[in-house]
BAGU-632860 format. One record per residue (C-alpha): residue number from 1; residue in three letters; x, y, z. Coordinates in steps of 0.001 Angstrom, whole numbers. Example, Ala and Ser with C-alpha at 12.3 -4.5 7.8 and 13.67 -1.06 7.14 Angstrom:
<mardos>
 num residu    east   north      up
   1    ALA   12300   -4500    7800
   2    SER   13670   -1060    7140
</mardos>
This chain:
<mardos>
 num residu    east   north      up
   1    UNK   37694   20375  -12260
   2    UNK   40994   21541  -10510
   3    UNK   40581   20849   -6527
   4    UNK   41080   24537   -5715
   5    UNK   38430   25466   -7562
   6    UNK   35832   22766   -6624
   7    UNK   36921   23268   -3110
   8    UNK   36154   27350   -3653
   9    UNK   32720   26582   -5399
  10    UNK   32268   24263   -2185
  11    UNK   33156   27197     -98
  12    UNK   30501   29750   -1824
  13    UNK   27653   27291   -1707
  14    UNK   27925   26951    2068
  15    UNK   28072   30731    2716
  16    UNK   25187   31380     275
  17    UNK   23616   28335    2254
  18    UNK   24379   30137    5883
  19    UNK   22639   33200    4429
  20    UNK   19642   31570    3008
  21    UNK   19242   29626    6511
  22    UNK   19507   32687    8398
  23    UNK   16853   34403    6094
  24    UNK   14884   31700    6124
  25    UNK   14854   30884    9781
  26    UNK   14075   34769   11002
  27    UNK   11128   34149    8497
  28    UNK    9849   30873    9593
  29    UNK   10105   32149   13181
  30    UNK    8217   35291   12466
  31    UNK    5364   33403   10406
  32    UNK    4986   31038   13457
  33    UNK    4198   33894   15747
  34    UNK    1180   34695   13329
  35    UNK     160   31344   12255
  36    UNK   -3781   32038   13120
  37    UNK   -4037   34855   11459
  38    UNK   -1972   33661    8356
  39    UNK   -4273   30511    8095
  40    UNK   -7292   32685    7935
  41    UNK   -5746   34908    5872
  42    UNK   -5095   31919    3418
  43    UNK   -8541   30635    3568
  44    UNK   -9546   34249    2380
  45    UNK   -7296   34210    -688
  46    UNK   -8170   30772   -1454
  47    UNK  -11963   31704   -1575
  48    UNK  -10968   34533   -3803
  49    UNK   -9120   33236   -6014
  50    UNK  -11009   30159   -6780
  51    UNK  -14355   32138   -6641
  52    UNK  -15271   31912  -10197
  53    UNK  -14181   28387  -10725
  54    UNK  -16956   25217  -10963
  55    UNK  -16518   24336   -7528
  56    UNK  -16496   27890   -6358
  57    UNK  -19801   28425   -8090
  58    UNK  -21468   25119   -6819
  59    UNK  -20622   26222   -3289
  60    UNK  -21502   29626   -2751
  61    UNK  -17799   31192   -2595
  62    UNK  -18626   34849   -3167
  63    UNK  -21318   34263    -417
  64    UNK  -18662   32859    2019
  65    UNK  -17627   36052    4953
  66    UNK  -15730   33735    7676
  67    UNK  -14670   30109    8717
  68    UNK  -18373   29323   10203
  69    UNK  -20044   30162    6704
  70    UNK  -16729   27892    4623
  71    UNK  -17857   25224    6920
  72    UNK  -21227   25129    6376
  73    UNK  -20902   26021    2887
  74    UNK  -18061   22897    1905
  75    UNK  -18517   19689    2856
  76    UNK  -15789   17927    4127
  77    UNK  -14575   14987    1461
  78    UNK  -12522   12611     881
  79    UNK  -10798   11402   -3000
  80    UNK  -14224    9372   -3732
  81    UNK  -16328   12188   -2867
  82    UNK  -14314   14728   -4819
  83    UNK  -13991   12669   -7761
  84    UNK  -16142   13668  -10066
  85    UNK  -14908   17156  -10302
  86    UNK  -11068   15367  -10168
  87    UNK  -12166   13459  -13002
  88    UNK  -13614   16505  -14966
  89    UNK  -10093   17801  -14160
  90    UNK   -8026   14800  -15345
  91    UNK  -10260   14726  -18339
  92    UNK   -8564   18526  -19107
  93    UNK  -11330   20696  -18605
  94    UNK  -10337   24004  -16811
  95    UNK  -11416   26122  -14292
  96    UNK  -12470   23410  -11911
  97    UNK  -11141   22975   -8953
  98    UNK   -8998   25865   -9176
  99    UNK   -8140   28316  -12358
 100    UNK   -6553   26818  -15291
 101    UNK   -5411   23547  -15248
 102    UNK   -3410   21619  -13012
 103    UNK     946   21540  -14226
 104    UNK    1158   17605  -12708
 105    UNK   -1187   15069  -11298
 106    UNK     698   13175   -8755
 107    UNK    -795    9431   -8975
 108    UNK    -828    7517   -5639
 109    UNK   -2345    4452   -4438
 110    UNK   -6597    4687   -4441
 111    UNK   -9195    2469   -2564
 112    UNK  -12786    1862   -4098
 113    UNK  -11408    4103   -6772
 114    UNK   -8721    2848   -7748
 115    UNK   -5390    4905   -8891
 116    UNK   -6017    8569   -7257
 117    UNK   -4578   11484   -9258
 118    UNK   -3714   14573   -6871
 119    UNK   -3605   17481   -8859
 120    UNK    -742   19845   -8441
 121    UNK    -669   23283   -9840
 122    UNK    1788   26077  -10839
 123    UNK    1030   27778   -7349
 124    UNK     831   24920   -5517
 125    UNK    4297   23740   -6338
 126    UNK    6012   25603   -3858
 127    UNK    4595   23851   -1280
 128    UNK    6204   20616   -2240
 129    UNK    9640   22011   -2940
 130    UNK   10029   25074    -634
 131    UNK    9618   22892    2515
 132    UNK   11926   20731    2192
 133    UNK   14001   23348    1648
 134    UNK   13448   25120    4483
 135    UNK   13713   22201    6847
 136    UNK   17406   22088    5571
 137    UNK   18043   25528    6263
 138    UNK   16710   25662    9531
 139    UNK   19495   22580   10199
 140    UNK   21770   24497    8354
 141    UNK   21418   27370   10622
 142    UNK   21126   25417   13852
 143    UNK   24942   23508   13059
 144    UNK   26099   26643   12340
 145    UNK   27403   24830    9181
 146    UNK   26483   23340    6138
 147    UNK   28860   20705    5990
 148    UNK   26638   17950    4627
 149    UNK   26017   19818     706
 150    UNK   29541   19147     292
 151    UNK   29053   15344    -300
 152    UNK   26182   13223   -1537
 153    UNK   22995   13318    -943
 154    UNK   20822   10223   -1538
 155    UNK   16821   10143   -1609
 156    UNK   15582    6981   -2114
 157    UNK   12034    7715   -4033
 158    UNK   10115    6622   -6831
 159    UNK   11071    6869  -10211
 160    UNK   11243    9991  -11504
 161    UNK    9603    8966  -14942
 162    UNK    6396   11119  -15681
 163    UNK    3692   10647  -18325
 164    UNK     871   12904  -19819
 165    UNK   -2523   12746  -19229
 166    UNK   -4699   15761  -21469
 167    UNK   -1204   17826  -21737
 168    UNK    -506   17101  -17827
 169    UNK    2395   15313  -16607
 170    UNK    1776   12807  -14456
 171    UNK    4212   10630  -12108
 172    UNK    4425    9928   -8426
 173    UNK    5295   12588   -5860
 174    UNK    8503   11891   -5105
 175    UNK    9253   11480   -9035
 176    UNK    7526   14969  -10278
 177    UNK    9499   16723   -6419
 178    UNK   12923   15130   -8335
 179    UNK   12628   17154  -11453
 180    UNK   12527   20171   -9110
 181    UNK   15734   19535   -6964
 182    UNK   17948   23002   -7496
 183    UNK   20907   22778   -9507
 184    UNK   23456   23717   -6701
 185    UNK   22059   20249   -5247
 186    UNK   21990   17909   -8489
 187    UNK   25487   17386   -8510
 188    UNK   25840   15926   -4875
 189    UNK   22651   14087   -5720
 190    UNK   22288   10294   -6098
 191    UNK   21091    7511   -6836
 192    UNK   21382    8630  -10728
 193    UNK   18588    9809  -13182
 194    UNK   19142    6184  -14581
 195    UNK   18647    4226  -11745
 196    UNK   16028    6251  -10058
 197    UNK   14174    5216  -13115
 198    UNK   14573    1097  -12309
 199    UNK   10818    -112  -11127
 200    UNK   11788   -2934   -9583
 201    UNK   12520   -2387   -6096
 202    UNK   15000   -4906   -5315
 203    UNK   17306   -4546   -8893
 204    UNK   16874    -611   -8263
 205    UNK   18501    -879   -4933
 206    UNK   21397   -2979   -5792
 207    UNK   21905    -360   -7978
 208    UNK   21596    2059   -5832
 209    UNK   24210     157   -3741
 210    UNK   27027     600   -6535
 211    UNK   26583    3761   -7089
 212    UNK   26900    5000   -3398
 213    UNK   29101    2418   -2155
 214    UNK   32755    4265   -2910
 215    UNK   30647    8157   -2230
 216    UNK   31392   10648     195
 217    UNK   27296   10113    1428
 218    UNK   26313   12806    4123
 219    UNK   22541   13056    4190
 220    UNK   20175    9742    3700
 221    UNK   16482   10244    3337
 222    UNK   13564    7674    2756
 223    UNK   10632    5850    4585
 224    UNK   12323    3847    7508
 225    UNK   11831     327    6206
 226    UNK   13384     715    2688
 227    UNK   16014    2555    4379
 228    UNK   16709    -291    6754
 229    UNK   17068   -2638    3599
 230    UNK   19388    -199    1774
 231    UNK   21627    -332    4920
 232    UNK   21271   -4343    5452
 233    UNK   22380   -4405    1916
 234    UNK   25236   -2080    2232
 235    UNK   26755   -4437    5331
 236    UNK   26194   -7861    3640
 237    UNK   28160   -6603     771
 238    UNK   30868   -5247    3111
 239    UNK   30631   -6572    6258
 240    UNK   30827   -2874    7587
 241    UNK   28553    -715    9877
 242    UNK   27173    2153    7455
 243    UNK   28647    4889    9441
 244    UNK   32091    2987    9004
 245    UNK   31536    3152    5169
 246    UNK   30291    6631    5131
 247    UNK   32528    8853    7943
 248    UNK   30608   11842    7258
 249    UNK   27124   10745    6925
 250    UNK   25799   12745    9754
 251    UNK   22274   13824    8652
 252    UNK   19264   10773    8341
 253    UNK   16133   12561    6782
 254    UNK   12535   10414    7189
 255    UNK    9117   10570    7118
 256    UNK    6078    8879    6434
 257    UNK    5615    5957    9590
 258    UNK    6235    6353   13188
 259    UNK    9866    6333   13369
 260    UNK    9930    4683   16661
 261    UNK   10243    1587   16442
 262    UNK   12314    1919   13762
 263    UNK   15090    3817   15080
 264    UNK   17257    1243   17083
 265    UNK   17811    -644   14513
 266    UNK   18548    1681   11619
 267    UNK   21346    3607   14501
 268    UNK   22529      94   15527
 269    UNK   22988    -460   11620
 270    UNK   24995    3148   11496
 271    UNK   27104    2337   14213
 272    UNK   27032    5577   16273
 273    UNK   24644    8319   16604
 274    UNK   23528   11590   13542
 275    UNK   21125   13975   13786
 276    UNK   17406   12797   12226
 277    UNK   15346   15337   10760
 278    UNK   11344   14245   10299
 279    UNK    9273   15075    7154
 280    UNK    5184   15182    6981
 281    UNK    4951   15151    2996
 282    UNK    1720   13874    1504
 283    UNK     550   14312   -2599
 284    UNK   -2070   16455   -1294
 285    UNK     288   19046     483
 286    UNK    3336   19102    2396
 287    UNK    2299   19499    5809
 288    UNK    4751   20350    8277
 289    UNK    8456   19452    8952
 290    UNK   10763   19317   11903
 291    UNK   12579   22615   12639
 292    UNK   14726   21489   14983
 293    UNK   16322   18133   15104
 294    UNK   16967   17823   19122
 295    UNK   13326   18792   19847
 296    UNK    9923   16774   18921
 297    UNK    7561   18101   17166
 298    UNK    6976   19071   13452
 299    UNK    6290   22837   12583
 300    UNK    2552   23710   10507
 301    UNK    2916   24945    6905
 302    UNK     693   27652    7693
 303    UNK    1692   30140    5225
 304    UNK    2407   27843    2254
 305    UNK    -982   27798     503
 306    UNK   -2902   25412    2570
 307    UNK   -5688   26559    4718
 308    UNK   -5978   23568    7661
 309    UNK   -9224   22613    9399
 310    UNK   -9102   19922   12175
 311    UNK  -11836   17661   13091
 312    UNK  -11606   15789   16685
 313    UNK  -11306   12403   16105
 314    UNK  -14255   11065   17988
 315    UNK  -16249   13519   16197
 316    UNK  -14518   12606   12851
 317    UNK  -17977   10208   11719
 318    UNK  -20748   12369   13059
 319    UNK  -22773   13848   10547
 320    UNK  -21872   17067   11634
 321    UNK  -18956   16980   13167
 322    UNK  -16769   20171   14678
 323    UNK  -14488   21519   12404
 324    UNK  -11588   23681   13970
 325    UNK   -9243   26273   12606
 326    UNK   -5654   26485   13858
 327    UNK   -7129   29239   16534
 328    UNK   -9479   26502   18105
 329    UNK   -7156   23317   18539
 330    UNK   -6215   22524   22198
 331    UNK   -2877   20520   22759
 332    UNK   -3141   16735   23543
 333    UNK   -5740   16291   21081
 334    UNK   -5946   13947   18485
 335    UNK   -7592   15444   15327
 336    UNK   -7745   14421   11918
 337    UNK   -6496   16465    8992
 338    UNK   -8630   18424    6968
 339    UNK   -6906   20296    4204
 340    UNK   -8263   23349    1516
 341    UNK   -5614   24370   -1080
 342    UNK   -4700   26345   -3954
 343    UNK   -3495   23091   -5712
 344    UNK   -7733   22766   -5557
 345    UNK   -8568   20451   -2541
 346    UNK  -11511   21632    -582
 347    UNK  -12673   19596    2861
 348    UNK  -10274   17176    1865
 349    UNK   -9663   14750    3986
 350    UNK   -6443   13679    3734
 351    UNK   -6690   10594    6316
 352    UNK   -4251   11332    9055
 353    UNK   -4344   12209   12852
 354    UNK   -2174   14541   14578
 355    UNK   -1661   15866   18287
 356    UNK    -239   19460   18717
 357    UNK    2702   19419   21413
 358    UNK    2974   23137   21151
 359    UNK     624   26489   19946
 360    UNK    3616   29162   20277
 361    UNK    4818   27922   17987
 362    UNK    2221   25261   16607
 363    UNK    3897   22039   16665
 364    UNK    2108   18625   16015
 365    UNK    3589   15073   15780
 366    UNK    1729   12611   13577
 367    UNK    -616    9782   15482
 368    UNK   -2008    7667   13002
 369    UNK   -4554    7368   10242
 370    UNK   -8181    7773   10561
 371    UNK   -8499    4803    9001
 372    UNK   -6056    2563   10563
 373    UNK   -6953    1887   14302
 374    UNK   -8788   -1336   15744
 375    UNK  -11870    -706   17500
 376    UNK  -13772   -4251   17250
 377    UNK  -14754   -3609   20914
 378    UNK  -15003      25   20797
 379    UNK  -11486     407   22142
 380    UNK  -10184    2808   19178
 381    UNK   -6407    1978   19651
 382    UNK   -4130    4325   17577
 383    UNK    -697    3987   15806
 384    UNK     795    6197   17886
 385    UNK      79    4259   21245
 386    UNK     920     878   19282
 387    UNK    4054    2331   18261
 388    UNK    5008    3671   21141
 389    UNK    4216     648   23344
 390    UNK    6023   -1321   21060
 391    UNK    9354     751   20940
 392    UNK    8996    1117   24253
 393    UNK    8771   -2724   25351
 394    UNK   11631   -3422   22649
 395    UNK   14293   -1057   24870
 396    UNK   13405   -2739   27810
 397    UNK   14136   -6070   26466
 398    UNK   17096   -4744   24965
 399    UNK   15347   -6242   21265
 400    UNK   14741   -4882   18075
 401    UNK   11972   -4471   15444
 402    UNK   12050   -4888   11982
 403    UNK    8883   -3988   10987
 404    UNK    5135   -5037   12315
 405    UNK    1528   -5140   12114
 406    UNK   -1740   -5231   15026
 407    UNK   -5412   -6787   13850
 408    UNK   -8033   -7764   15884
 409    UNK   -9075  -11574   16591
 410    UNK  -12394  -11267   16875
 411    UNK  -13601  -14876   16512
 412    UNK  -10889  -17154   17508
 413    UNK  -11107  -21149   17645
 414    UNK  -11129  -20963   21335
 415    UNK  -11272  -18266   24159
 416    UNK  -11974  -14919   24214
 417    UNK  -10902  -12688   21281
 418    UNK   -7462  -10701   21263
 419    UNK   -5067   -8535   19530
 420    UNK   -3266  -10626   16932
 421    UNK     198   -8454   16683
 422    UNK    2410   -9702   13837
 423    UNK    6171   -8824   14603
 424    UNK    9470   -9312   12663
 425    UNK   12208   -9051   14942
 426    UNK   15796   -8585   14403
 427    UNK   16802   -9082   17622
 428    UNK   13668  -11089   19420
 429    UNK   13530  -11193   23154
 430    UNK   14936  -13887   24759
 431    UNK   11438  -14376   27055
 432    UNK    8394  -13565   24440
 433    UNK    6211  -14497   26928
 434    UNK    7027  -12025   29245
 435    UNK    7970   -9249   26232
 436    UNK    4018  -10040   25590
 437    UNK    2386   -9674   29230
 438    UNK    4594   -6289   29487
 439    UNK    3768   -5359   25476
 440    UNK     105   -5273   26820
 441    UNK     181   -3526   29893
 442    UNK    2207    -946   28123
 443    UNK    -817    -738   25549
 444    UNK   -2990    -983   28553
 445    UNK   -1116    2060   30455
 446    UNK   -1767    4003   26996
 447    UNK   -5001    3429   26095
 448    UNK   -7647    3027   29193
 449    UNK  -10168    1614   27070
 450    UNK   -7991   -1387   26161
 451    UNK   -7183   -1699   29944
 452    UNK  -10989   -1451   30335
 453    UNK  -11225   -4400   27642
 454    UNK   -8646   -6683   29466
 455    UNK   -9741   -5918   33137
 456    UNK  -13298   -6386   32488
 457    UNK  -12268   -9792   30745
 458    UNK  -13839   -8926   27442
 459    UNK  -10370   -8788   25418
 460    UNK   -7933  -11500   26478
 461    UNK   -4069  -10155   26552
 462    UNK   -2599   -9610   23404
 463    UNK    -737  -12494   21100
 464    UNK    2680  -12416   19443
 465    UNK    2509  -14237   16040
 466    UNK    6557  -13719   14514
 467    UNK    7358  -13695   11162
 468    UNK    9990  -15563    9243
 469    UNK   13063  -13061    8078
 470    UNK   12046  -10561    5298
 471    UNK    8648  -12124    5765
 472    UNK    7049   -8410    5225
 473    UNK    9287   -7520    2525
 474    UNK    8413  -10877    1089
 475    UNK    4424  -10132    1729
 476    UNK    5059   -6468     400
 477    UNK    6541   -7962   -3050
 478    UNK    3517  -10503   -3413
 479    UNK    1568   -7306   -3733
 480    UNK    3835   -5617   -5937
 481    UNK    4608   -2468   -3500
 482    UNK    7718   -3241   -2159
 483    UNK    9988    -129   -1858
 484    UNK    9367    3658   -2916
 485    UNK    6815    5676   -1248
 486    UNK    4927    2298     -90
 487    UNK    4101    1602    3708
 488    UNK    2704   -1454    5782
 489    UNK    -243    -793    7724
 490    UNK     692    -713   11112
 491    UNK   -3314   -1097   12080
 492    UNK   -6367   -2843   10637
 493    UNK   -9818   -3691   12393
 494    UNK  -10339   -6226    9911
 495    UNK   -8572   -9295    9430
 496    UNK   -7966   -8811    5483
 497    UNK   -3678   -8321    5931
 498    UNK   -3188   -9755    8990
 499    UNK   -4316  -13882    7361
 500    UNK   -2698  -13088    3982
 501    UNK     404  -13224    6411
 502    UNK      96  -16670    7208
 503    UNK    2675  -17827    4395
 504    UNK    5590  -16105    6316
 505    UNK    4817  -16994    9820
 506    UNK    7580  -18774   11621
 507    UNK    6748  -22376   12282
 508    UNK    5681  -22834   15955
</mardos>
C-alpha cells in the first residue's frame, strides 16, 4: 500500500474512533447514573427470558415478582453445584440453562471437578467483546486522541485454537475473545494467528519476541507476570529498556492479579512512565473495567447482561447469608461476587471479592478471592491487604518484587506458628530483617485481627523464605501452567503450594 493512502486510512480510523469514544462515553456516563435501576431491570429480563427453560421451571421463575422472592427462590452456587445442569448442557441438550444452546463453552481450570466449561451464548457475547471495547474508547476520548491504533497492538493470551463439543466450539476465553477482535484492529494486531497457536509457553514467547521486536508496539496487554517475562526477554536479547525499543508504546493494558506489587518493576523495565488501563474479565462475565486511567477504581457492567448480587464476606458461609443488589452495597465493604446471566449462570458464584470506592458512579477495585485468604487463627487476611503491605514495604526499601506467595505455619518445628511468605525479589532489600519486622506491622496496621494475633502472642511475626531466580516460573512449569491466562495464588490457608516450593528456595 502507497504511504499516502495507508496514512489516510490511518487518519479515518482515528476520527471514526473519536466518534465512537464520544458516543460511547456520553452512554457509559448516562448508564452509570441509572445503574440500580438497570440491574433490576436486567434481573427482570433475565427471569423472562429464561422462564420456560429447565432451570427456570425447577425454580419457580414465572412465580418470581422482585429481588427478595429471586433470592429465596435460587440458591446461590458455585461450578460443582451447577454442574449437573452444565453437564446436561455440554452434553447438547437445549433449553437449559438458558434458550437454545450455548455458541462456545469457554474451558478454564476446575477443582473437585475437574476442567470447567463456561457456557457462552449468542447474547452473551457482547459482554466479552463490547467491554473491552469500551474501555478503549473511554481512553480514546480522555487523550483526546487515538494515537495508539496506529501501531501494534499485542495481547498476550491463550491460543486461539477452538474445538467442538456436541456442535459447540470450545477453547479458552481469551482464544474464543480473539476470533472476535474487529477487523479495523486485526491488522495492527500481534503476536500472529500462528504463534498465538504455540502451547508451550516459553517457545510461544520467543516467538512472540521476533515478531514484535522490529514493530511500531503501542498498547501491551496481559496478566502482570507473563508480561514481566515478555519484557525480561525483550532486554536480554537487546540489552535495551522496552520503552527504548518501542518509542510509542504508551498504553499497558492488565488485569487479572493485584497489580501492585507488580508495577515497579514492569515501569522500571519500560524505562519511563504510560498510562495503565485495568481489566476485570472472568469466563463467566466481564465484570467491570477502568474508565479512567488516572483514577482508581473499575466501572460495573451493569447494563451488559449480568444481573450482580453481592454477599458480605463474613456472611459469605452462613447458611443463609445476605444477598445484596447494587442498591444495598455500602462503600468499604468487602463482598463477594455473585453473578446471574443471560449466558445462563444463576447464583453463581464466581469466587472473587470486591470493595466499592464509589456509588455515583459505582466503582469497585478487586480484593481477593473468597477462597484465597489465611485464616488458621481466625485472622481472615485478604489479597488486597497482602498486596498492598507488600508493595508498600517494597517502596520504602527502595526493592522490587517479582512475584510471591503467603501460607500459614501452623505447626512449626519450634515456636509459635507464623506466616510463611515466599518472595522472589528482583531487587531484595539490603536489610531483610528489618524489610520483615516493617512487612508485618504494615500487615498488622491493615488487618487488626493479625495485630490482635501478634500482640496477644498467638502468631509470631511473619517469615521471609526467598526464592531462587525464576523459581515461580520454574514451579509454574512443573505444573504445566506457565503463561496464558494462568495465575499464582497469592494466598492459601493450607500448606499444599507453599512446601511444593521447597525445590526453588534459595539456600540459607
Amino acid at each position: 500500500m502507497e504511504p499516502f493512502y495507508f496514512e489516510a486510512l490511518m487518519s479515518i480510523k482515528t476520527a471514526i474512533a473519536k466518534f465512537l469514544a464520544k458516543r460511547t462515553r456520553k452512554k457509559l456516563t448516562a448508564e452509570a447514573l441509572n445503574g440500580v435501576e438497570l440491574q433490576l431491570q436486567c434481573m427482570q429480563n433475565l427471569i423472562s427470558t429464561a422462564r420456560d427453560t429447565d432451570f427456570g421451571k425447577d425454580h419457580g421463575f414465572g412465580t418470581i415478582q422482585g429481588h427478595e422472592d429471586f433470592a429465596k427462590q435460587i440458591p446461590i452456587r458455585d461450578y460443582e453445584a451447577l454442574k449437573a445442569y452444565v453437564d446436561r448442557v455440554v452434553d447438547g441438550d437445549q433449553d437449559v440453562l438458558w434458550p437454545g444452546q450455548p455458541i462456545y463453552f469457554a474451558k478454564t481450570s476446575g477443582t473437585t471437578s475437574g476442567a470447567k466449561f463456561i457456557p457462552i451464548t449468542k447474547d452473551s457475547i457482547s459482554n466479552h467483546i463490547n467491554s473491552a471495547r469500551n474501555m478503549l474508547l473511554c481512553y480514546v476520548h480522555q487523550k483526546g486522541n487515538a494515537d495508539f491504533l496506529n501501531g501494534k497492538l499485542i495481547f498476550l493470551q491463550g491460543s486461539p485454537e477452538l474445538k467442538k463439543q456436541k456442535g459447540v466450539h470450545l477453547g479458552r476465553l481469551s482464544g474464543i475473545v480473539a476470533h472476535h477482535v474487529p477487523g479495523y484492529l486485526q491488522r495492527n494486531r500481534l503476536p500472529s494467528m500462528e504463534t498465538n497457536c504455540i502451547d508451550d509457553w516459553e517457545q510461544k514467547l520467543d516467538a512472540v519476541i521476533d515478531e514484535t521486536l522490529d514493530e511500531d508496539m503501542t498498547l501491551i496487554s496481559g496478566i502482570p507476570p507473563w508480561v514481566q517475562m515478555y519484557f525480561d526477554r525483550l532486554t536480554e536479547k537487546t540489552g535495551k529498556k522496552v520503552g527504548e525499543l518501542f518509542p510509542n508504546f504508551n498504553l499497558m493494558v492488565h488485569g487479572g492479579v493485584n497489580f501492585a506489587p507488580y508495577k515497579s518493576k514492569l515501569i522500571e523495565s519500560i524505562g519511563r512512565e504510560v498510562d495503565i488501563l485495568e481489566t476485570y474479565p472472568a469466563s463467566e462475565g466481564f465484570i467491570a473495567f477502568q474508565d479512567n486511567y488516572e483514577e482508581e477504581g473499575l466501572l460495573l457492567n451493569v447494563n451488559s447482561g449480568i444481573f450482580f448480587e453481592f454477599i458480605p464476606v463474613a456472611d459469605y458461609h452462613n447458611e443463609k447469608p445476605r444477598r445484596l443488589h447494587l442498591g444495598q452495597v455500602e462503600v468499604g465493604e468487602n463482598y463477594a461476587v455473585i453473578i446471574n446471566s443471560n449466558a445462563g449462570l444463576w447464583g453463581y458464584s464466581i469466587g472473587d471479592t470486591v470493595k466499592f470506592i464509589s456509588k455515583a458512579p459505582y466503582k469497585l477495585v478487586v480484593t481477593g478471592r473468597i477462597k484465597h485468604f489465611i485464616s488458621a487463627f481466625g485472622e481472615h487476611v485478604i489479597a488486597q491487604e497482602v498486596a498492598d503491605s507488600l508493595a508498600n514495604t517494597a517502596l520504602r526499601y527502595q526493592s522490587t518484587v517479582l512475584e510471591f506467595t503467603v501460607a500459614p505455619q501452623v505447626n512449626p518445628e519450634e515456636g509459635l506458628p507464623y506466616h510463611e511468605w515466599f518472595i522472589e525479589f528482583d531487587q531484595p532489600p539490603t536489610n531483610m530483617s528489618a524489610f520483615a519486622k516493617d512487612l508485618d506491622t504494615a500487615l498488622c496496621q491493615k488487618n487488626s485481627y493479625y495485630d490482635d494475633l501478634i500482640s496477644g502472642s498467638i502468631l509470631r511475626p511473619l517469615i521471609i523464605r526467598e526464592m531462587q531466580p525464576k523459581g515461580f516460573q520454574e514451579y509454574m512449569k512443573s505444573k504445566g501452567k506457565l503463561g496464558g491466562q494462568n495465575k499464582v495464588p497469592k494466598l492459601s490457608n493450607n500448606r499444599e503450594m507453599a512446601d511444593d516450593l521447597s525445590p526453588w528456595l534459595k539456600p540459607g
